[in-house]
C-alpha positions, -999 to +999 in steps of 0.1 A: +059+301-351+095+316-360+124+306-334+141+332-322+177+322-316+204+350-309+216+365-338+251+359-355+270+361-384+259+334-413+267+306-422+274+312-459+304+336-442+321+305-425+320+281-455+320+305-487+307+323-513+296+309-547+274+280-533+236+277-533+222+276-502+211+235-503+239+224-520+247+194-504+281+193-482+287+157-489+311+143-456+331+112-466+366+102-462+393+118-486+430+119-478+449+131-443+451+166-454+413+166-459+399+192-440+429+218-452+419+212-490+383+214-482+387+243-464+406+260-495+383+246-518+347+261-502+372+296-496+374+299-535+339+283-546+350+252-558+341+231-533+318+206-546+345+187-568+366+182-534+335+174-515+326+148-536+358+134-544+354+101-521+379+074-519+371+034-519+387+023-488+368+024-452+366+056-433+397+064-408+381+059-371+395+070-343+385+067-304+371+091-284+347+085-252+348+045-258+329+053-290+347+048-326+342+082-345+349+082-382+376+111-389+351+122-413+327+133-382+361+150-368+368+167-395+338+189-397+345+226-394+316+234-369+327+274-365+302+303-366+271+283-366+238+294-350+200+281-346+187+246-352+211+221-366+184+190-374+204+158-383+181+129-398+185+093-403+168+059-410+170+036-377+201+021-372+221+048-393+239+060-365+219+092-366+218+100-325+257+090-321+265+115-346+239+142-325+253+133-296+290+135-308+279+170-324+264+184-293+294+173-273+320+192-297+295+221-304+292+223-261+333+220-258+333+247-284+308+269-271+310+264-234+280+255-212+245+267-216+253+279-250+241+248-266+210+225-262+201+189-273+168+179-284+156+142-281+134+144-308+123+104-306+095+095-284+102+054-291+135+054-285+140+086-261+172+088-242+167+118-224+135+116-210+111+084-209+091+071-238+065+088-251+081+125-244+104+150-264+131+167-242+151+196-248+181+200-223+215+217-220+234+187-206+231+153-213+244+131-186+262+104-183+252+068-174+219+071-191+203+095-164+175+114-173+181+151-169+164+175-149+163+208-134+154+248-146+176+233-180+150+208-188+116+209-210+093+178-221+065+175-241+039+147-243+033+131-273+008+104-255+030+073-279+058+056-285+058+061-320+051+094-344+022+076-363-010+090-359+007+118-340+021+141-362+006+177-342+023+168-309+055+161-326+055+192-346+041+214-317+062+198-292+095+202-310+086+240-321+081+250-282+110+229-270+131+247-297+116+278-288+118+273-247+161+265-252+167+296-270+147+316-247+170+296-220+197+314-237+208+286-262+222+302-293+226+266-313+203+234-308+214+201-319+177+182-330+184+143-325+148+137-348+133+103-348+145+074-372+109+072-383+110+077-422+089+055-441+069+074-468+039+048-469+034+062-434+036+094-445+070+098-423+083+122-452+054+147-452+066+145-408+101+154-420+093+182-442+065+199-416+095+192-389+121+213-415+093+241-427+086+246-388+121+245-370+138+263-406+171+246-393+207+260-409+220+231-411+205+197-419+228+166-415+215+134-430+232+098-427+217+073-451+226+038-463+214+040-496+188+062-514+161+060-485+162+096-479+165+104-513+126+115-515+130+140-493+166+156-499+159+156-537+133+185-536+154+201-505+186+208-528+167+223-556+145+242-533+175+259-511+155+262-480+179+249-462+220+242-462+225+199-463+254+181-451+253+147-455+273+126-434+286+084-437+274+063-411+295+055-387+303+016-404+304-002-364+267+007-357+252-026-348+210-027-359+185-033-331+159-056-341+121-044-327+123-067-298+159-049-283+136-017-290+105-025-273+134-038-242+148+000-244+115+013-238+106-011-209+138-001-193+131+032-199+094+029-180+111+009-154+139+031-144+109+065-147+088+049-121+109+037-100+104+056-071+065+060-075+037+068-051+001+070-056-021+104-064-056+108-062-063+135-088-099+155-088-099+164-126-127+186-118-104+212-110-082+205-136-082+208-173-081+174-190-065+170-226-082+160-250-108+148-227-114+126-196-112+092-212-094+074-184-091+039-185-066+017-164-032+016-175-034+040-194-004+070-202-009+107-185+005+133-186+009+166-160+012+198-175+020+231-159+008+264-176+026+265-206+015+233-213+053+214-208+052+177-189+057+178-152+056+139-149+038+109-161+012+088-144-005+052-153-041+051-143-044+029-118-078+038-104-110+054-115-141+065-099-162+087-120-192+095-100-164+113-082-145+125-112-113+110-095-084+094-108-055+074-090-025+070-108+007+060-101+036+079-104+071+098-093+054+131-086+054+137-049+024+163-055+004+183-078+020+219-075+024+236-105-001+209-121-026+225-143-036+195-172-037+161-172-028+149-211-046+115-215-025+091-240-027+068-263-004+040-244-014+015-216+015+008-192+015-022-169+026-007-138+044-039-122+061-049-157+058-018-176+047-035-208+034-016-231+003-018-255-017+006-284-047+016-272 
């Protein structure tokens, strides 16, 4: 699948001549008039002493939306870009504050419905709940979950990418694909912090790059722990990197604050649940009719995008009938149920592998 955003000039225009394409753009703080000399610098093709010329001391910070942005982020000359910009990061690197604070100057800059925000994290979502990728054009405040004609999720039936690399690939290639068709001309991809090359999290990464083809790709790292994967990247010049210093005040979130997102998350989805009784008979039934109780579905219109979510809270299969408990009032413009691989507590909304 090749996105299709609209057309416009490229990048290599904006930033200069002279440069490979994955040369990495490497974001750290240098002196006041920093993004003046950088600026000359890329102009006459000589950028990458300037770029790397980092100082000791801590970055500048300054305030903006009760969050503490490094001026590094600020500095960032974000003109004349177009597509996917994918930004990747460990857990805890600080990765979706900088997507977020991208998409908000990139929207200021570009006005509204111009650019689009991908959630890209089915463990620790923030625009849709867990288990789901969401593209959207706004991104609301107070931690509501958007909807609307501006709105697309995709099932990825758990809270994690392990063991469910095709969802995540597919889901974020048609959620891509569904914002520029929207009208989007640049998507910001928040992926997931999932990296860990003994879980094959890299070969994830690479499919995720090879598939979206983004023109820019941000990376934040600590260390070296991206390292595997940019290495190649650079010498291969698929794709343009920039990479960008954590922001130093992001606090880490053990796995117990995570699995309380998630619950939160589940909580505040159903809500305002009622009961259906679904014949899936009459409906196609992904990747088959495996119901069992608690367990995660999804409802799918045509295209194969997520309606709502259901827990299964009742089975009769002698009827081939289903009860399951959810925020959709009805099943109009239902055409699949996508059975996965998570069982829900519908009074705590614990959650457990199944």
């Amino acid at each position: 699948m090749k996105l299709t955003p609209p057309p416009t000039p490229s990048l290599s225009q904006k930033i200069g001549a002279g440069r490979g394409a994955a040369d990495p753009i490497r974001l750290s703080p240098l002196s006041q008039n920093w993004e003046r000399s950088l600026s000359r610098s890329l102009a006459s093709g000589e950028g990458e002493r300037a770029i790397h010329a980092v100082t000791e001391r801590s970055p500048p910070m300054s305030s903006q939306n009760h969050l503490t942005i490094p001026m590094d982020w600020e500095s960032l000359d974000l003109s004349g870009l177009h597509g996917v910009l994918m930004v990747i990061g460990a857990m805890d690197s600080g990765k979706s504050t900088f997507a977020r604070y991208l998409f908000g100057r990139l929207q200021r800059q570009e006005g509204s419905g111009r650019v689009a925000f991908l959630d890209g994290d089915p463990g620790q979502a923030s625009l849709g709940p867990p288990a789901t990728l969401t593209v959207s054009m706004m991104l609301p405040e107070g931690g509501a979950f958007p909807a609307g004609d501006d709105v697309c999720r995709y099932f990825i039936g758990s809270n994690s990418p392990r063991g469910h690399f095709l969802p995540m690939l597919v889901g974020a290639a048609r959620l891509a694909q569904a914002a520029f068709d929207k009208g989007a001309r640049l998507l910001v991809h928040d992926t997931s912090g999932f990296i860990d090359p003994a879980a094959g999290a890299l070969a994830l990464k690479r499919g995720e790059i090879e598939l979206l083809q983004p023109t820019l790709l941000f990376t934040l790292q600590r260390q070296q722990e991206l390292e595997p994967l940019l290495l190649p990247l650079r010498r291969s010049q698929r794709t343009r990197l920039v990479v960008i210093q954590p922001a130093p005040a992001v606090q880490a979130r053990g796995l117990a604050a995570r699995r309380g997102h998630r619950q939160e998350s589940f909580s505040r989805y159903f809500r305002e649940s009622l009961r259906l009784e679904v014949d899936w008979s009459r409906l196609a039934v992904w990747p088959s009719p495996r119901f069992s109780l608690n367990r995660l579905v999804a409802f799918e219109d045509r295209l194969g995008f997520t309606l709502g979510l259901g827990i299964v809270v009742g089975i009769d299969r002698p009827r081939t009938s289903v009860t399951l408990q959810t925020p959709l009032a009805s099943l109009e413009g239902v055409s699949a149920l996508r059975v996965g691989d998570l069982a829900l507590d519908p009074q705590t909304f614990l959650e457990a592998k199944i």
